[in-house]
Biopython code that builds the backbone (N, CA, C, O; Angstrom):
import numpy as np
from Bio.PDB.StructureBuilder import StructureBuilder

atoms = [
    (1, "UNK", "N", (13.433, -31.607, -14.776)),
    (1, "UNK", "CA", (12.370, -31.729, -15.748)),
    (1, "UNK", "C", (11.620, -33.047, -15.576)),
    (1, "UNK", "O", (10.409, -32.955, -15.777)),
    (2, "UNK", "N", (11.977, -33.980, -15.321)),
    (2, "UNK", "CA", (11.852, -35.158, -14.731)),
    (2, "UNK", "C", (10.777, -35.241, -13.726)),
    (2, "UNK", "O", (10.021, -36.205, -13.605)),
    (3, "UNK", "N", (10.758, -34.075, -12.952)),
    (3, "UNK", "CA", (9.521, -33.871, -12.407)),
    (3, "UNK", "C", (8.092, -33.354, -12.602)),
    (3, "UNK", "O", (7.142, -33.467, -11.827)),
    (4, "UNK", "N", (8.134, -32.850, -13.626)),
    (4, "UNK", "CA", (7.188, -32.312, -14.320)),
    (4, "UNK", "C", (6.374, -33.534, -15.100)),
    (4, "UNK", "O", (5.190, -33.330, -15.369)),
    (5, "UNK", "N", (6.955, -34.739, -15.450)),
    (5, "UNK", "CA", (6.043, -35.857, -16.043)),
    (5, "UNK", "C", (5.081, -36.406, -14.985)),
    (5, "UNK", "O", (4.363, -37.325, -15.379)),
    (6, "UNK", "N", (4.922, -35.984, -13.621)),
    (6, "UNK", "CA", (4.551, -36.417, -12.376)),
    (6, "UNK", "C", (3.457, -35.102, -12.067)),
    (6, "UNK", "O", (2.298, -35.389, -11.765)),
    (7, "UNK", "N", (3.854, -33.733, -12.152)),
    (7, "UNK", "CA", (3.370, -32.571, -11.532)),
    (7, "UNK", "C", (2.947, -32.063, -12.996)),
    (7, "UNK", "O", (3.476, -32.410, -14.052)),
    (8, "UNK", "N", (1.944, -31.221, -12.842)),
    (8, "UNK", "CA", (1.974, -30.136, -14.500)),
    (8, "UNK", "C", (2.151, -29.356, -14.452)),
    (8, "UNK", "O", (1.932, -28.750, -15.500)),
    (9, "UNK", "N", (2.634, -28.627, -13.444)),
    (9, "UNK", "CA", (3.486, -26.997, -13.285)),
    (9, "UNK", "C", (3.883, -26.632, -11.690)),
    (9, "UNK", "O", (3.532, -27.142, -10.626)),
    (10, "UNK", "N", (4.624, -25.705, -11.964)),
    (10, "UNK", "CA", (5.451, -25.422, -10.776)),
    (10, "UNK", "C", (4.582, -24.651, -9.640)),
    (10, "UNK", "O", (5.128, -24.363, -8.575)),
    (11, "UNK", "N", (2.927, -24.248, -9.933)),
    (11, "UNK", "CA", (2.251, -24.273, -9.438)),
    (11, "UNK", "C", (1.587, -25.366, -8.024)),
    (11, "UNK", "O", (1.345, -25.327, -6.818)),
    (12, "UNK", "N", (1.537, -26.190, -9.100)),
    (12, "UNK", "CA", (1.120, -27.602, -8.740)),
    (12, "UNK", "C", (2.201, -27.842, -8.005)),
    (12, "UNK", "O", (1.737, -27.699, -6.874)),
    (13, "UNK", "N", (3.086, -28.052, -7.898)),
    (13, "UNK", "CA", (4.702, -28.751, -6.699)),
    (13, "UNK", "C", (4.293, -27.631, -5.885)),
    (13, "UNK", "O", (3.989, -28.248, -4.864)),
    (14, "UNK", "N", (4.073, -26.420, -5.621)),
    (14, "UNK", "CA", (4.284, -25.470, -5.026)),
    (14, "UNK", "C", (3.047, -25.725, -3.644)),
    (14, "UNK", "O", (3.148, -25.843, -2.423)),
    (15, "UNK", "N", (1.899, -25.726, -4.631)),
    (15, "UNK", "CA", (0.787, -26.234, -3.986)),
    (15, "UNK", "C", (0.718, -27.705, -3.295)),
    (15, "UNK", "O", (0.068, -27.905, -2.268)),
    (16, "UNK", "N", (1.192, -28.347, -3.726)),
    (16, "UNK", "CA", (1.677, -29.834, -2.832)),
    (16, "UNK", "C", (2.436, -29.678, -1.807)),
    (16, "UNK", "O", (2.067, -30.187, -0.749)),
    (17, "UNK", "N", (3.890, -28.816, -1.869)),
    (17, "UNK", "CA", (5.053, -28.445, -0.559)),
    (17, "UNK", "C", (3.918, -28.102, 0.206)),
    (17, "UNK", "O", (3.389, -29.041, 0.801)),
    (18, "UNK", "N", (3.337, -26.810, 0.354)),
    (18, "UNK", "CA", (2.430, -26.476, 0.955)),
    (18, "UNK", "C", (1.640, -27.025, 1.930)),
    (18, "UNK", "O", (1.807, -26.964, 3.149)),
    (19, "UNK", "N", (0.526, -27.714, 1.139)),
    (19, "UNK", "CA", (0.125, -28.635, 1.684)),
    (19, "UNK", "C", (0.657, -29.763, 2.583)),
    (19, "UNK", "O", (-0.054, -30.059, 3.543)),
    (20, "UNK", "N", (2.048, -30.572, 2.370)),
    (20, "UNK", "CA", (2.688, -31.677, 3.225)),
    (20, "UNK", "C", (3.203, -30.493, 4.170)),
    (20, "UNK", "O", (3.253, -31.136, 5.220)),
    (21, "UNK", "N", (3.578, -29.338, 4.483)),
    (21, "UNK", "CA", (3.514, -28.321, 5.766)),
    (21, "UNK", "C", (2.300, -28.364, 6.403)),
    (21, "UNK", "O", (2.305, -28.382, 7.634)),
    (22, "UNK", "N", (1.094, -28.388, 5.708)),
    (22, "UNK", "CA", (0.294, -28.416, 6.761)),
    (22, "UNK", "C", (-0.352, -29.582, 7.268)),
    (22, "UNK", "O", (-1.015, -29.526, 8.304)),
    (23, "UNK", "N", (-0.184, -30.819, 6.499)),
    (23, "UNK", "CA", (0.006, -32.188, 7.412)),
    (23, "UNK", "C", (1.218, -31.818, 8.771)),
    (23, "UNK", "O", (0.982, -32.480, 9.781)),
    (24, "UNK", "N", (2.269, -30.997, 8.867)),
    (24, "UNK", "CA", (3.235, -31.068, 9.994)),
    (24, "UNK", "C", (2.344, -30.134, 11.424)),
    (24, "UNK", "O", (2.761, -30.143, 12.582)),
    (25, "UNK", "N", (1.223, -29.479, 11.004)),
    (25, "UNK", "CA", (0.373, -28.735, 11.691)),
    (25, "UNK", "C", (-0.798, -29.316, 12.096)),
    (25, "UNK", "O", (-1.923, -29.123, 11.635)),
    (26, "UNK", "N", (-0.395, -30.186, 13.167)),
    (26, "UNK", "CA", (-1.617, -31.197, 13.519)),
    (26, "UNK", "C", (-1.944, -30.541, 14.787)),
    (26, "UNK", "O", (-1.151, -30.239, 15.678)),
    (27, "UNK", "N", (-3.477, -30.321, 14.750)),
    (27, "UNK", "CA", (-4.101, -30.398, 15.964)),
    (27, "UNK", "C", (-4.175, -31.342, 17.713)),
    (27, "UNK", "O", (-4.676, -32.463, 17.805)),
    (28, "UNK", "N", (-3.663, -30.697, 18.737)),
    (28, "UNK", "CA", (-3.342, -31.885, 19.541)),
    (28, "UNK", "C", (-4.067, -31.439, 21.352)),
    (28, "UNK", "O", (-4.312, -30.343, 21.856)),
    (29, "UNK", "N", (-4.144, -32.172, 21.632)),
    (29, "UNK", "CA", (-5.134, -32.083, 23.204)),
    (29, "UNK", "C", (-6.304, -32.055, 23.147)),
    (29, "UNK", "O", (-6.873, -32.442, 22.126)),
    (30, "UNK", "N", (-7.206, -31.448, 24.559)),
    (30, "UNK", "CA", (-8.322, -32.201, 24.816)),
    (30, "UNK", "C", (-8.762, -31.016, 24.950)),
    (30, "UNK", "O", (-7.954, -30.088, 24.936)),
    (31, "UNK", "N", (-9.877, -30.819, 25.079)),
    (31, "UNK", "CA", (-10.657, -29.365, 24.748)),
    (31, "UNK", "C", (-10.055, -27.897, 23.626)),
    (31, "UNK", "O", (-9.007, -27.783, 22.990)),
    (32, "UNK", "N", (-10.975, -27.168, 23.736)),
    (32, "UNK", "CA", (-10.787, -25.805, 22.525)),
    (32, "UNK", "C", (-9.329, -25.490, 23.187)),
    (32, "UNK", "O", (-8.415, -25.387, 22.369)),
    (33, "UNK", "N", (-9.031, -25.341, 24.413)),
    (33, "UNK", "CA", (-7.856, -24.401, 24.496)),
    (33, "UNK", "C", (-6.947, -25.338, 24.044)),
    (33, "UNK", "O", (-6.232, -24.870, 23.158)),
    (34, "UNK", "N", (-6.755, -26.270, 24.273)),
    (34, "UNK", "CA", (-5.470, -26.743, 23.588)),
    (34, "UNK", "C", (-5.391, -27.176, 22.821)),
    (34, "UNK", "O", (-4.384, -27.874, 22.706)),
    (35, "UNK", "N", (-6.229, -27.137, 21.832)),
    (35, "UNK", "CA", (-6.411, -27.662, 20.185)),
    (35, "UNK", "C", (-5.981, -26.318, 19.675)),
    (35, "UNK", "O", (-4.976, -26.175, 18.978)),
    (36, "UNK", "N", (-6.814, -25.285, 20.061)),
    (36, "UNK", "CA", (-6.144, -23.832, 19.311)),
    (36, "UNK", "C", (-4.760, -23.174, 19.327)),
    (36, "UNK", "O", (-4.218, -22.418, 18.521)),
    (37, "UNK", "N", (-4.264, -23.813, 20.761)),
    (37, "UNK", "CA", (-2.955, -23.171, 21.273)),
    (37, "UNK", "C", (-2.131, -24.459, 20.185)),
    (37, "UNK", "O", (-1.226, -24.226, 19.384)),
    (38, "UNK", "N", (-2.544, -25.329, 20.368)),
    (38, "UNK", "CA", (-1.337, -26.049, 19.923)),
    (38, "UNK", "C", (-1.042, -25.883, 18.082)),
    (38, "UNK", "O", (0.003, -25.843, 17.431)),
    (39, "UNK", "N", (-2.698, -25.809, 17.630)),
    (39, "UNK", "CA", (-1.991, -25.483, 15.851)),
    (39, "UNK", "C", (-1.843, -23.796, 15.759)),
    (39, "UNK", "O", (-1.469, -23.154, 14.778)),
    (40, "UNK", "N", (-2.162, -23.391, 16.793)),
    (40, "UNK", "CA", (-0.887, -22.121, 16.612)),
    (40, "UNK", "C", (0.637, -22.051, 16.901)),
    (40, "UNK", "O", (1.279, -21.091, 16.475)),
    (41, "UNK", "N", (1.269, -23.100, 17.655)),
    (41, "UNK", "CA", (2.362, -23.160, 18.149)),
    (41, "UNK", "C", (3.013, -23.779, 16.770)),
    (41, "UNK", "O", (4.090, -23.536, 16.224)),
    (42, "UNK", "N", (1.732, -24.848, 16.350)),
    (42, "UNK", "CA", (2.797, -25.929, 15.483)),
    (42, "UNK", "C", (2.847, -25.486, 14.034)),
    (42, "UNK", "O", (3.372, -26.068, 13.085)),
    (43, "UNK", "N", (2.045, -24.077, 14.068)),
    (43, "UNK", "CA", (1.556, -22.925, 12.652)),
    (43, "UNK", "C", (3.121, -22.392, 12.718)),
    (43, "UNK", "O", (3.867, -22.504, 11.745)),
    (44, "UNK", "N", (3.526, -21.818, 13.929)),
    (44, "UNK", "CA", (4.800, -21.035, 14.536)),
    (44, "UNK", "C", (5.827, -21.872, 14.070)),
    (44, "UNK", "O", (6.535, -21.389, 13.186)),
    (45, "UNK", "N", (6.110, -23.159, 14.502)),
    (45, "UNK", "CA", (6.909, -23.984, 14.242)),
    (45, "UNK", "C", (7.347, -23.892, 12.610)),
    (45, "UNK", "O", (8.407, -23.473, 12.146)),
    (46, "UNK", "N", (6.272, -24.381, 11.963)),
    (46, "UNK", "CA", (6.122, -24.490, 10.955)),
    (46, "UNK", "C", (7.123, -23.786, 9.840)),
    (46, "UNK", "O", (8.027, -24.185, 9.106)),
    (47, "UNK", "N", (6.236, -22.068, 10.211)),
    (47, "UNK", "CA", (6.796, -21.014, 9.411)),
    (47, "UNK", "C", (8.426, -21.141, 9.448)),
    (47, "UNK", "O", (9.198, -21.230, 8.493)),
    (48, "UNK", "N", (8.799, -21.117, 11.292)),
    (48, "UNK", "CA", (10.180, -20.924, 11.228)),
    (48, "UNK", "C", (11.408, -22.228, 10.430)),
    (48, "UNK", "O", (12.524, -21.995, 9.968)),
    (49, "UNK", "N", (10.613, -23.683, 10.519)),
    (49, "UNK", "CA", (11.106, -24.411, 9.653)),
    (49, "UNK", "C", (11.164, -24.117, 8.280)),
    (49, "UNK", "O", (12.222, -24.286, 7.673)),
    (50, "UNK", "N", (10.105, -23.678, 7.688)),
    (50, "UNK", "CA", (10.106, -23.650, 6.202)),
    (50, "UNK", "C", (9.877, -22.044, 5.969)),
    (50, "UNK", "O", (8.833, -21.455, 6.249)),
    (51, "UNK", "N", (11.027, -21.458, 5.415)),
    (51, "UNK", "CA", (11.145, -20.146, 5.435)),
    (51, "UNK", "C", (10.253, -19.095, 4.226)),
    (51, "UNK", "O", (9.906, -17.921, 4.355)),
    (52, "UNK", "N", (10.069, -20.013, 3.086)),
    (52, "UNK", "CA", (9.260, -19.726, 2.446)),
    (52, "UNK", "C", (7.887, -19.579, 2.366)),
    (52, "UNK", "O", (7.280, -18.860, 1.572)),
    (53, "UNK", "N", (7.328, -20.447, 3.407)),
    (53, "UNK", "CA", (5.973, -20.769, 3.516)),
    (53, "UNK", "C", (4.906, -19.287, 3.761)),
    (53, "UNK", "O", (3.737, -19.325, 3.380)),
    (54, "UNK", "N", (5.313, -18.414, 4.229)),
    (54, "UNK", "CA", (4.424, -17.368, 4.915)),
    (54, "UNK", "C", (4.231, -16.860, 3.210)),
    (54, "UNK", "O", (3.146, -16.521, 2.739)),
    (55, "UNK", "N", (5.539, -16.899, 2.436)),
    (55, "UNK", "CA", (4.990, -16.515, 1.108)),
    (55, "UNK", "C", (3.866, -16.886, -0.077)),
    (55, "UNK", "O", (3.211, -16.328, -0.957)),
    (56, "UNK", "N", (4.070, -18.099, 0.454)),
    (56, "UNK", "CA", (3.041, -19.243, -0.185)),
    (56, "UNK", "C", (1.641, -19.246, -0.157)),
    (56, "UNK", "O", (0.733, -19.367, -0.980)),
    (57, "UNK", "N", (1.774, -19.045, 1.276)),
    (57, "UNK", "CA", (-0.008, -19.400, 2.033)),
    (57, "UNK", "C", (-0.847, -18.474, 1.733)),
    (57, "UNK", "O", (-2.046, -18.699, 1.899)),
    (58, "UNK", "N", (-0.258, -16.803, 1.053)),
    (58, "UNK", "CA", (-1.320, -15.868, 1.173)),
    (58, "UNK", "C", (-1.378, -15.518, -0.478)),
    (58, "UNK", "O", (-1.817, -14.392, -0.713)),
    (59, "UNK", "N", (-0.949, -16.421, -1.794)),
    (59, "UNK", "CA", (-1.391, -16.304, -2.685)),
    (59, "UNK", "C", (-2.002, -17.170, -3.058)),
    (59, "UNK", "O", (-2.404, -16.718, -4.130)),
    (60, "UNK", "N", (-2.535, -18.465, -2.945)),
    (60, "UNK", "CA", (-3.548, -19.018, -3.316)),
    (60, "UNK", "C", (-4.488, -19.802, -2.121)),
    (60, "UNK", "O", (-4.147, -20.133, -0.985)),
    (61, "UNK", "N", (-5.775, -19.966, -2.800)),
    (61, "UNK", "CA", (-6.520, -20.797, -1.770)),
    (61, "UNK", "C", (-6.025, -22.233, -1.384)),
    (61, "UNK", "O", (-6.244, -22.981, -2.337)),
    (62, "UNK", "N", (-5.640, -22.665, -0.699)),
    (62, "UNK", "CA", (-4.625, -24.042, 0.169)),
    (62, "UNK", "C", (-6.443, -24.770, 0.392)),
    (62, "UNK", "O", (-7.369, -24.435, 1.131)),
    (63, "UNK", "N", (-6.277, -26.006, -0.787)),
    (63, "UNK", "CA", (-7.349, -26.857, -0.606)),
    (63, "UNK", "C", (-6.715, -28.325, -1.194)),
    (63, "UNK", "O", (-7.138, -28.951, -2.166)),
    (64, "UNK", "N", (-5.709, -28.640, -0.418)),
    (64, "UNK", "CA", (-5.089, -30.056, 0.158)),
    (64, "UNK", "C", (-5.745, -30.688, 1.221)),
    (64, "UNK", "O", (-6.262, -30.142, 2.195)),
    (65, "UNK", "N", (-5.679, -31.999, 0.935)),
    (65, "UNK", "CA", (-6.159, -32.875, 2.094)),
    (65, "UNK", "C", (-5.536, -32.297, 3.401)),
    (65, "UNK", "O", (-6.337, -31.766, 4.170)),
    (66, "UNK", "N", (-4.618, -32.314, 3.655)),
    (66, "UNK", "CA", (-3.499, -31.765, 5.348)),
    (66, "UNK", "C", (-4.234, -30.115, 5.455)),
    (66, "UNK", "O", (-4.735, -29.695, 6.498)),
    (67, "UNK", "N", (-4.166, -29.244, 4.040)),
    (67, "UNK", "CA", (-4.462, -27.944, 4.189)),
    (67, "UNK", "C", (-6.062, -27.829, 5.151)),
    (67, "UNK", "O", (-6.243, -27.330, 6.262)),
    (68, "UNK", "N", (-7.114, -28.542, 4.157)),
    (68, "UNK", "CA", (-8.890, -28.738, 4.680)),
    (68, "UNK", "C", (-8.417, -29.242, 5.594)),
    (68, "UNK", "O", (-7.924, -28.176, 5.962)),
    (69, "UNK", "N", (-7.991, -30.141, 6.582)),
    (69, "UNK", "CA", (-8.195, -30.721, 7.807)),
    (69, "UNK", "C", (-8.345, -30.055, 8.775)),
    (69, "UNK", "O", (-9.342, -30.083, 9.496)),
    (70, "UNK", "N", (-6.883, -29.014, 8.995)),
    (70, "UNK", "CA", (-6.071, -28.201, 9.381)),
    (70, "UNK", "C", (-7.469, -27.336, 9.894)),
    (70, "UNK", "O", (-8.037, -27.441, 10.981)),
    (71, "UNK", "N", (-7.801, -26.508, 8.817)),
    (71, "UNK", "CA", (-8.671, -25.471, 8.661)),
    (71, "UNK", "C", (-10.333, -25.767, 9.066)),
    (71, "UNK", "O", (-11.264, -24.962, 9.051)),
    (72, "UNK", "N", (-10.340, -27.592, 9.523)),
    (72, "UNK", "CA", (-11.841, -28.000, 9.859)),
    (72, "UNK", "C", (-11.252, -27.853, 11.187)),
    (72, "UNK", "O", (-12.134, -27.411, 11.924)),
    (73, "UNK", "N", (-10.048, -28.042, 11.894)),
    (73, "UNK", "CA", (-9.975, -28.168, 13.542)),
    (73, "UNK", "C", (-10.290, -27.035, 14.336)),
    (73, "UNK", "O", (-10.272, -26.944, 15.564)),
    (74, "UNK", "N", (-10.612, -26.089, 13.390)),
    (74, "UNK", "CA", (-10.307, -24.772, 14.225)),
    (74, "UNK", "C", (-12.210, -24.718, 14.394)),
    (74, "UNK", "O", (-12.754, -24.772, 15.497)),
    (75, "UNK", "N", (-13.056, -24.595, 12.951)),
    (75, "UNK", "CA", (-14.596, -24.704, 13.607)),
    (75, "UNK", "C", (-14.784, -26.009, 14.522)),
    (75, "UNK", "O", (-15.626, -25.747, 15.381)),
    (76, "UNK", "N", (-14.349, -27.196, 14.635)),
    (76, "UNK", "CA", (-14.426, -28.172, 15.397)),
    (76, "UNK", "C", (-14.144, -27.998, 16.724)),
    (76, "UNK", "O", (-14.896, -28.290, 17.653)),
    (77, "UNK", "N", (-12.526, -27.289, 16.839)),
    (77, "UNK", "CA", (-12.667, -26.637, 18.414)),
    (77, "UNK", "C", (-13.566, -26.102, 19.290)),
    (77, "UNK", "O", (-13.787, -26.365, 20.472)),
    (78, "UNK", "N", (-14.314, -24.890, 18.137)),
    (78, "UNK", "CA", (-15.184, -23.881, 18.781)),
    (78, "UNK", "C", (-16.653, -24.282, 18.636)),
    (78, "UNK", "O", (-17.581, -23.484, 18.506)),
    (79, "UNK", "N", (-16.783, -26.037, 18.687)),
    (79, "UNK", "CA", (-18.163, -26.409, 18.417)),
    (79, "UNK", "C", (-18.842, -25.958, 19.917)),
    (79, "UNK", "O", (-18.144, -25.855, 20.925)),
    (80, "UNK", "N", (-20.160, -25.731, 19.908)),
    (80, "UNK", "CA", (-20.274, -25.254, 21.640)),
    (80, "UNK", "C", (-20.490, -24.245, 21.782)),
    (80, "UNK", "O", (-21.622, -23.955, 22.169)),
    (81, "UNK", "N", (-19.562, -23.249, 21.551)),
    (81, "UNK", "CA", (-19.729, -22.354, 21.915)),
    (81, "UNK", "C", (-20.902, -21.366, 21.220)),
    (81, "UNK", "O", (-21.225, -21.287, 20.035)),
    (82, "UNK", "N", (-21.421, -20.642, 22.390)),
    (82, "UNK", "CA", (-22.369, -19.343, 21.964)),
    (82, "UNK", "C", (-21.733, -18.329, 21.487)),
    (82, "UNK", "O", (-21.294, -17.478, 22.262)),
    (83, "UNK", "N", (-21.525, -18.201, 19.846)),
    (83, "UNK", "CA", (-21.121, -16.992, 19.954)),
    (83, "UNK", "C", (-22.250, -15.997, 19.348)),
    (83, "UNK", "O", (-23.068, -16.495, 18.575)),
    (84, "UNK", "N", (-22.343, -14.527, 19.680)),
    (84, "UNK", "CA", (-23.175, -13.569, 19.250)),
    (84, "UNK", "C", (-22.954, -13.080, 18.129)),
    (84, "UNK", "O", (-21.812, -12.877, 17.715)),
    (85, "UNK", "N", (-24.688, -12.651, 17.056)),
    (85, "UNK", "CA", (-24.399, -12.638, 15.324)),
    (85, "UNK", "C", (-23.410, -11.199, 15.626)),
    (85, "UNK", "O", (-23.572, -10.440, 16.582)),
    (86, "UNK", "N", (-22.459, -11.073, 14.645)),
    (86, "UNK", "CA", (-21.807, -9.847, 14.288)),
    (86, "UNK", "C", (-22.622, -8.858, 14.139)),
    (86, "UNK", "O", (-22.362, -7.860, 14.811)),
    (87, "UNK", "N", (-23.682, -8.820, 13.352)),
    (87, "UNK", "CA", (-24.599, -7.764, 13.186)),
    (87, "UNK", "C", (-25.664, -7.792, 14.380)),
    (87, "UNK", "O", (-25.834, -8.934, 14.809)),
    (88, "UNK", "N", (-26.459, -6.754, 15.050)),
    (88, "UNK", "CA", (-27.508, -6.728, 15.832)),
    (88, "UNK", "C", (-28.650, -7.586, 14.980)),
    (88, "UNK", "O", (-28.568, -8.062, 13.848)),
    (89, "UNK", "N", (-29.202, -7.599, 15.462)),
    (89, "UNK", "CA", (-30.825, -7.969, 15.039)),
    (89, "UNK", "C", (-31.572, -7.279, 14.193)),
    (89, "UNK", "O", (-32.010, -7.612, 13.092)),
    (90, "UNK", "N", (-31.730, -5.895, 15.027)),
    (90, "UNK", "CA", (-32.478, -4.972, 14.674)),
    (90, "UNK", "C", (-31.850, -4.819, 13.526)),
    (90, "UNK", "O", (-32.739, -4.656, 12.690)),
    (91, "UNK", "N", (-30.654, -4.773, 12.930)),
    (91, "UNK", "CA", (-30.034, -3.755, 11.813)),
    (91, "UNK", "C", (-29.863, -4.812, 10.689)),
    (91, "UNK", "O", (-28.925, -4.713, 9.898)),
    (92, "UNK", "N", (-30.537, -5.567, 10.632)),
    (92, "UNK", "CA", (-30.427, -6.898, 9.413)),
    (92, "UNK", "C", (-32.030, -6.780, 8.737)),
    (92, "UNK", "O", (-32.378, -7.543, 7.836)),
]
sb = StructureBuilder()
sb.init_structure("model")
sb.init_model(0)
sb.init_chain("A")
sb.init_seg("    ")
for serial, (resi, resn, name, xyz) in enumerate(atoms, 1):
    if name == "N":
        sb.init_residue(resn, " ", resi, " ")
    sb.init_atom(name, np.array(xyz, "f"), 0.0, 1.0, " ", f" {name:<3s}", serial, name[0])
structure = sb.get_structure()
């Protein structure tokens, strides 16, 4: 209970664990391929360390400092690249 004068619900701790997991999911190397390969490896890592986590991540929106970082490396990787609109032209 002791912790709760610090946190205001078990939400909130839940959403913090969370988050310090995805500070452990750091982006690493030098171009797109190995920035992507590696926070998928260290995504992999991750899960299998903290067994709970896969439960966590897909009920709320993860907007922690470590969580946003995480989630800016991946458009940052793919700066550059051409990619084509999803929709044609014509059909917009």
């Amino acid at each position: 209970m002791r912790l709760y004068g610090y946190i205001a619900s078990k939400d909130e701790l839940l959403d913090l664990m969370v988050d310090a997991v995805h500070g452990e999911m750091r982006p690493a190397g030098d171009g797109r391929r190995a920035v992507l390969t590696s926070l998928a490896d260290t995504t992999r890592h991750a899960v299998h360390r903290h067994e709970r986590l896969a439960d966590l991540i897909g009920g709320r929106p993860q907007l922690g400092p470590h969580a946003l970082a995480r989630g800016e490396a991946v458009p940052a990787a793919m700066d550059g690249i051409d990619v084509a609109p999803l929709i044609p032209p014509d059909c917009g």
